[in-house]
N, C-alpha and C positions, 0 to 999 in steps of 0.2 A: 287274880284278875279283878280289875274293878267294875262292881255291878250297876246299874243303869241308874238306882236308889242312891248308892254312895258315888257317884258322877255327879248329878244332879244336887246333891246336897253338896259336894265341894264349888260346882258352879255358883250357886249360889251362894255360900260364904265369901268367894272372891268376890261377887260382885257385891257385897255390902263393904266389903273393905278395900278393893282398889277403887280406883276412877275408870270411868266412862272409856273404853279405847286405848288405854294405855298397853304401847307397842311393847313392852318389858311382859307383860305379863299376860298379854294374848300370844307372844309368841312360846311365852312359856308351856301354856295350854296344849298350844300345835305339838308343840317338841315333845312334852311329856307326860300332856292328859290334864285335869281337870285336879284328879287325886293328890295326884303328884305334884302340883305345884299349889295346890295348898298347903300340903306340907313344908312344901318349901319355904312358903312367905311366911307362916308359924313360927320359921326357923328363923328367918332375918332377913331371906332372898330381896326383899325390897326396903330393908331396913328396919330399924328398931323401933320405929312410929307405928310402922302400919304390922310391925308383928305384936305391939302390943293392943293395936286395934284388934287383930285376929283373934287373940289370947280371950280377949273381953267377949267376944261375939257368941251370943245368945239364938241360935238357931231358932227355936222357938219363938222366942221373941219375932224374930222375921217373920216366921209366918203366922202367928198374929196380928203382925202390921198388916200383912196382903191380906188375911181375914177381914181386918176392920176397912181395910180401905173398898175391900171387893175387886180383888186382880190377881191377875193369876200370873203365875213364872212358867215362861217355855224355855226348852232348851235343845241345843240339834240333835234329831232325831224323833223328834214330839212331831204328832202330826201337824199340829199347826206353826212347824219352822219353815219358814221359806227358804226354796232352797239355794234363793239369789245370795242368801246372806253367804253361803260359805264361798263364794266368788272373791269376798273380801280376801280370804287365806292367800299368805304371799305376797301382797300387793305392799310398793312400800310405801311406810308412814307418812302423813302428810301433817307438820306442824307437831308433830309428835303424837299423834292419833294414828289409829290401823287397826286390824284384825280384826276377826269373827267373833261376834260379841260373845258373853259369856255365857247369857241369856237374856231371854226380855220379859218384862211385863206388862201385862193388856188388862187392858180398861176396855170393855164393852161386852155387848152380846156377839161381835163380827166374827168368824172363822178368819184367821190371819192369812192362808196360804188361800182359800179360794177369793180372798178380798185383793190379792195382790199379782195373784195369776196374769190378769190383766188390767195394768195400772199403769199410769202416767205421772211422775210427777210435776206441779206444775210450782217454782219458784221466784223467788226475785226480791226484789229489794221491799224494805221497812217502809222508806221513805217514797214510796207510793204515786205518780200521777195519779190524775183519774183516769187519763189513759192508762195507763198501765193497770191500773182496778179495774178501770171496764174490763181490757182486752181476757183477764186471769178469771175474771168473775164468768163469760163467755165460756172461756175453755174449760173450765170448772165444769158449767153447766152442760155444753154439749158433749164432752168425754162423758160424763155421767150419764147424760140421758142414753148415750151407746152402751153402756152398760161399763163403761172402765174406771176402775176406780181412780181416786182424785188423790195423791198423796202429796202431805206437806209439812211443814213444822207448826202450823198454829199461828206463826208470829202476824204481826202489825204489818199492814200491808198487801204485798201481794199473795203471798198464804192464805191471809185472809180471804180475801174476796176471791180465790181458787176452790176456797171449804162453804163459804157463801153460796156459787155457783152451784156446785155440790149439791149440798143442802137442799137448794132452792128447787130443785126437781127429785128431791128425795130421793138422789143419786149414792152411790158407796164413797164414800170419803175415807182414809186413814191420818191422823194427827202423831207426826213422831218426834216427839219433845226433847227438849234436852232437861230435864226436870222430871220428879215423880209424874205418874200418870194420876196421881189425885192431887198436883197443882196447877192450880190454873195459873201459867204465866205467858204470855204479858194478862192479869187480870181484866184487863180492857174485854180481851175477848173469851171470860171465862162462858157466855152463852154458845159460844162455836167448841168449848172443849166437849159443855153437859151435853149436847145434840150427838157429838161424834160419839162419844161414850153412850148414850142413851139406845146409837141407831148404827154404830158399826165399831171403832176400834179407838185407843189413843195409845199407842206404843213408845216404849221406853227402857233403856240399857239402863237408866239407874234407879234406885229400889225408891221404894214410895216416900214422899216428903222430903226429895233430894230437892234442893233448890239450882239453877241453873248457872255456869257459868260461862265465859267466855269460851275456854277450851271444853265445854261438853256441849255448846256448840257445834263446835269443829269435830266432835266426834258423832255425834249426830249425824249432822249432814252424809255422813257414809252409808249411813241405815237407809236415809233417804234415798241415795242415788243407786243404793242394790237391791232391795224389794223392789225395784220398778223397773219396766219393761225398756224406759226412756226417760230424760227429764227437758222440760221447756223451760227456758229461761224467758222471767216476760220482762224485767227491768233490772238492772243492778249495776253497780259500780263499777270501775275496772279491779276493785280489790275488796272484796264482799264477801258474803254467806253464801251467797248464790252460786260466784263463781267457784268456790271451793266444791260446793257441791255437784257443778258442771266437771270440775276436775278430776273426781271420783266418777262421774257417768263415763268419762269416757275412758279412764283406767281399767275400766269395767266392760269395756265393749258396749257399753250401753246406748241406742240413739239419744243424739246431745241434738236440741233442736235451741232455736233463740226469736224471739219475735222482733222484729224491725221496730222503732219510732220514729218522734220525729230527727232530724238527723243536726240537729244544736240544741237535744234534748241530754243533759247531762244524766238521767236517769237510765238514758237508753246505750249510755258506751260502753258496758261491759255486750250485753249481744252483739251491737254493731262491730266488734271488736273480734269477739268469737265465731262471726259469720264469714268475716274479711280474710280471721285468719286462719278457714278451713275446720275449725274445730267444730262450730255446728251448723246444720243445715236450716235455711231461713223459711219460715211456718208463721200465718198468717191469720189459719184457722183451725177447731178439729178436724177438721177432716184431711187435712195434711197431718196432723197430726198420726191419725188413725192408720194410714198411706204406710208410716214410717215404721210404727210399733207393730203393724198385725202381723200375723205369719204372710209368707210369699204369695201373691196372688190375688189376697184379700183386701177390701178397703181403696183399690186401685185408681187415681181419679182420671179421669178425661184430661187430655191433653187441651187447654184453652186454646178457641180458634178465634180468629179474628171474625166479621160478617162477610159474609158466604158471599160470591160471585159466582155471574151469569155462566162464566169460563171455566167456574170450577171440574165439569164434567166431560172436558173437553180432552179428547187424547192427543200427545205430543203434536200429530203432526196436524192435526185440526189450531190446534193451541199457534201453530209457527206462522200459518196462512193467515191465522190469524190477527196476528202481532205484525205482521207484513202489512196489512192495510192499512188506508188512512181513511179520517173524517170528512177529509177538505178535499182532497182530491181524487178522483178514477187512476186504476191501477190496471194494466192488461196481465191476464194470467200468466204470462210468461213473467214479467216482473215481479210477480209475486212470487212464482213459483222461485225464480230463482235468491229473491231475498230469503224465503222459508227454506232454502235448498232440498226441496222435489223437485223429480220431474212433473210436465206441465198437466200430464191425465192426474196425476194423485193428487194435482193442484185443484185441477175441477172438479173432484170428487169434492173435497175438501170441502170449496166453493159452495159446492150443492146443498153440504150439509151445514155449514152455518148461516145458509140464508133460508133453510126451514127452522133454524134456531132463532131467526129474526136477529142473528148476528150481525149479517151483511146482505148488500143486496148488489143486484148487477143488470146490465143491461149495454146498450152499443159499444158505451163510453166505456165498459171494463166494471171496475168488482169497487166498490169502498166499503168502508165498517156504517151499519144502520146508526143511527141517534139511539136507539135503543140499547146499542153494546159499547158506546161511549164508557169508560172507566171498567168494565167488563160489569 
């Protein structure tokens, strides 16, 4: 039987020598452990490249890298695994990415699993409005200030100003890269990686000084959308980072929410697209937000009402006798009674009581509605 030590130590040889999510050799994992299929890929299971990568690999050497860099490798059943990750298990590949990572490595002082317990992520596109920056920079900061952490990739854009928000109230952020957790990429924003690392977490499937690419992108984003409890989409394309990552939230069971723009905002069609067509539900602010992700019961908002009338307190048959009157002309109880359809005493009841409401008023001529109850 393989012990928790030689698990851990073949998890980690994998992930110095496969890539980021590859469905071949996460599914190998599932099927026959950690052990076992490094042996495998030693053998040639993924070819003769990466068995001669395996052959060369220097265990030590790795963890002198996580020494030098200062990060640490989790793996499941560590306490700080979140347990959304193994939700990935089963699910099928998207672009040829999937499964439960092999492990991660964390950059910060953060606990991963009480950092992500309750988290939101909030994504979208590079190419950024200011709308869109404002609205992510907002929910950033109000998710935060509630105490939920802010999860994101880092990137240029709306990430950005999600981990801003964040930040900016000394809120919990998590940063999950497709890149080592000791590069800063896009460098533009290497001051939001040193803050995240200084003051909560930057997580990552690939070992330190991995540089990013396209498809470790795409395996990312899954990280993203299962450590969290929900994700918001605030601007993206119809064919994006964003929406991949939307597509994992909801593979996932996870709330898919998306924020509204303006509506011949070419930034805003991938949500406008995903609200139309049922995949997520349109949020505005945190606090719809909060509505959606908290447990049942919690977070719950008031129904919005329009401005209150005079009539609102009025019971049905008050409300009919009511609506029976007019402005402009006297009405005999009987007429009224029979437009409200009561009889004529429940009418005069009625009568009695909305001309102490300053509703109506009456005399020889019969009953009309007062100036006062005009429009209720």
């Amino acid at each position: 039987m393989t012990t928790p030590a030689e698990d851990r130590s073949a998890r980690l040889a994998l992930a110095w020598v496969a890539d980021a999510g590859d469905p071949v050799v996460t599914g190998l994992v599932e099927r026959l452990g950690a052990s076992d299929t490094w042996a495998a890929v030693r053998a040639g299971a993924l070819g003769d490249v990466v068995a001669q990568r395996a052959a060369a690999l220097d265990l030590d050497v790795c963890r002198a890298a996580e020494v030098a860099a200062d990060v640490r490798f989790v793996v499941p059943g560590d306490e700080e695994w979140p347990a959304g990750l193994d939700d990935l298990a089963g699910l099928e590949a998207v672009q040829r990415r999937g499964g439960v990572p092999l492990g991660l490595w964390l950059r910060g002082p953060g606990h991963l699993v009480a950092l992500t317990e309750r988290s939101v992520a909030v994504v979208g596109s590079r190419a950024a409005t200011a709308y869109g920056s404002g609205v992510a920079a907002d929910l950033g900061a109000d998710l935060a200030d509630a105490g939920v952490t802010v999860v994101s990739g880092g990137a240029f854009g709306i990430d950005a100003a999600a981990h801003r928000g964040a930040l900016s109230v000394d809120g919990p952020s998590v940063g999950v890269v497709a890149n080592g957790v000791d590069v800063a990429y896009p460098p533009g924003n290497a001051r939001i990686f040193e803050a995240l690392a200084a003051r909560h977490l930057v997580v990552s499937e690939l070992p330190p000084g991995s540089h990013p690419t396209r498809v470790r992108f795409l395996a990312r984003n899954r990280l993203i959308a299962a450590m969290s409890g929900g994700t918001v989409v605030v601007e993206a394309a119809v064919r994006s980072g964003a929406r991949n990552t939307a597509g994992w939230a909801a593979a996932l069971g996870r709330s898919l929410m998306a924020v509204p723009g303006p509506v011949h905002s070419a930034a805003s069609v991938g949500p406008h697209l995903m609200v139309r067509s049922g995949q997520a539900v349109l949020v505005t602010r945190a606090a719809e937000v909060l509505e959606l992700v908290a447990p049942a019961g919690q977070h719950l908002l008031a129904q919005p009402q329009g401005p209150g009338r005079r009539t609102d307190g009025l019971d049905p048959v008050q409300l009919g006798v009511f609506e029976a009157l007019s402005a402009q002309r006297w009405r005999t109880p009987g007429e009224l009674a029979s437009a409200a359809g009561v009889r004529v005493p429940v009418c005069l009841a009625a009568l009695t009581e909305l001309e102490a409401l300053a509703l109506a008023t009456g005399d020889a001529r019969g009953w009309r509605a007062t100036p006062s109850g005009l429009g209720g």
